[in-house]
C-alpha positions in Angstrom: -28.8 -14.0 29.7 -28.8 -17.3 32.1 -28.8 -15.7 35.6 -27.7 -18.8 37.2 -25.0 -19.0 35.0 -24.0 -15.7 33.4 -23.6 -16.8 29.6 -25.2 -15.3 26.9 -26.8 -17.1 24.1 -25.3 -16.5 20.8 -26.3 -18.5 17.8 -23.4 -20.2 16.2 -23.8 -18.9 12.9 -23.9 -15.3 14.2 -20.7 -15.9 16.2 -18.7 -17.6 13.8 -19.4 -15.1 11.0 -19.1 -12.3 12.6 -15.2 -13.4 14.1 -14.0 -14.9 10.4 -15.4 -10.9 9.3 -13.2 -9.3 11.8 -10.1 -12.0 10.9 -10.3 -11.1 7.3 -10.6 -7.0 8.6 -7.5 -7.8 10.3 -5.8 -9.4 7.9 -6.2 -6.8 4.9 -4.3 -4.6 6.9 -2.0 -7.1 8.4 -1.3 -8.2 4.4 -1.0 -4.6 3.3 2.0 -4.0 6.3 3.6 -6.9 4.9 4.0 -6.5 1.5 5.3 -3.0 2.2 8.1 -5.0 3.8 8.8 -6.9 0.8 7.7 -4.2 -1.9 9.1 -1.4 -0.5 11.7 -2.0 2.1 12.8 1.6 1.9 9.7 2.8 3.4 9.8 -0.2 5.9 13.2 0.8 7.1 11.6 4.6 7.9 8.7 3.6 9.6 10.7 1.2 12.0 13.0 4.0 12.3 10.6 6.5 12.8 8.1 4.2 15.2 10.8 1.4 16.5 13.9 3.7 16.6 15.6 0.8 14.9 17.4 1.7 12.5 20.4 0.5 9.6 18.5 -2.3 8.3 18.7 -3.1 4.5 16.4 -4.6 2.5 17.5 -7.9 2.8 16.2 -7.9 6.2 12.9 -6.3 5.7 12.6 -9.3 3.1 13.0 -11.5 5.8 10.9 -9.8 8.7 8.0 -9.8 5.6 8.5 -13.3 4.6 7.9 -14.5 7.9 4.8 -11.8 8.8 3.5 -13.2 5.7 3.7 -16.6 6.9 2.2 -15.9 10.2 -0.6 -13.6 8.6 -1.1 -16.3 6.3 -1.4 -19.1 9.1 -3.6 -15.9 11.1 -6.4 -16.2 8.0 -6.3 -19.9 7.6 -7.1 -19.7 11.1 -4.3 -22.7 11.6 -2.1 -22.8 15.1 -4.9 -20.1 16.9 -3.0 -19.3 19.7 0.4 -18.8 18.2 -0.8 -17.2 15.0 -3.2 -15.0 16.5 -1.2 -14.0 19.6 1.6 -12.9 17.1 -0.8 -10.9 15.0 -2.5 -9.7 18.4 1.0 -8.5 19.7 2.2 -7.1 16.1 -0.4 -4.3 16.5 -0.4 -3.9 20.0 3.4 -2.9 19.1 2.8 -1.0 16.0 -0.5 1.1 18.2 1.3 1.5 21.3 4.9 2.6 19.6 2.8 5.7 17.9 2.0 7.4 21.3 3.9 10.6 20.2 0.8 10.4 17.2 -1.9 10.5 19.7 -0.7 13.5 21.6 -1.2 15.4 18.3 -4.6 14.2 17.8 -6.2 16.5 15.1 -2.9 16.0 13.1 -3.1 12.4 13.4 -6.6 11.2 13.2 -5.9 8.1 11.3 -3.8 7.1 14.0 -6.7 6.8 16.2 -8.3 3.5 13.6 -5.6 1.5 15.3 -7.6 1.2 18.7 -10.4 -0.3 17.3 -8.3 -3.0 15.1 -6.6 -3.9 18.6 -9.8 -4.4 20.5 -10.7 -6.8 17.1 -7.5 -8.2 17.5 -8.3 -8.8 21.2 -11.6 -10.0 20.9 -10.7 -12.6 17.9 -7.8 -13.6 20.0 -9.8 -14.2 23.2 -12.9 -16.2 21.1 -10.1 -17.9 19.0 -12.3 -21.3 20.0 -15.4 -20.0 18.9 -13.7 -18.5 15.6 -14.5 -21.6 13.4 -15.9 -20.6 9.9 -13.4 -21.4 6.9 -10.4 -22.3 9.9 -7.7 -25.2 9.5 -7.6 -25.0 13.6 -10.0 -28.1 15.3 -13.3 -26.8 15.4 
């Protein structure tokens, strides 16, 4: 660490491997989210009813919601339009970790709850060092 300065040396390679590692973590589970939208709107339609309390949607609007999630998640792993792409992700799970507080109060019962807090911190981190977040990106290096 520069004392003058307080930066921390990280060589490039490192940096930009290990943020593309956590973008493709992210995105497995973003995709997998998704195409429950599209392959299985029923389930969909219980979780945002169950999570969102939002409910009465059919599956033509879950086809919609995952149509566009796809396009974001897709724009999210191309690492194209950074700041709008991985905001959206970023907020997407802040929703979906924050909406499942009743989960957390039942910890024991719920302990794969409890993975979503490190995927937002990811999300966080990727999101803050979106400039540094280079490797196999459409976004201006």
């Amino acid at each position: 660490m520069n004392e003058s300065t307080n930066t921390i040396s990280v060589p490039k390679d490192r940096l930009t491997w290990s943020l593309f590692l956590l973008r493709a973590g992210i995105f497995i589970v973003m995709l997998m989210w998704t195409l429950d939208k599209l392959v299985n709107p029923e389930h969909a339609a219980g979780i945002f009813e169950n999570f969102y309390s939002i409910g009465g949607l059919g599956a033509a609007a879950f086809y919609v919601i995952g149509t566009i999630q796809l396009v974001i998640i897709l724009a999210f792993i191309a690492g194209f339009m950074k700041t709008w792409s991985y905001g959206a992700v970023l907020v997407f799970h802040a929703i979906s970790t924050l909406s499942s507080y009743n989960q957390y109060l039942d910890a024991f019962s719920n302990l794969l709850f409890f993975a979503a807090w490190p995927m937002l911190a990811a999300c966080v981190a990727v999101f803050i060092l979106r400039d540094f977040d280079t490797r196999f990106t459409l976004g201006k290096p």
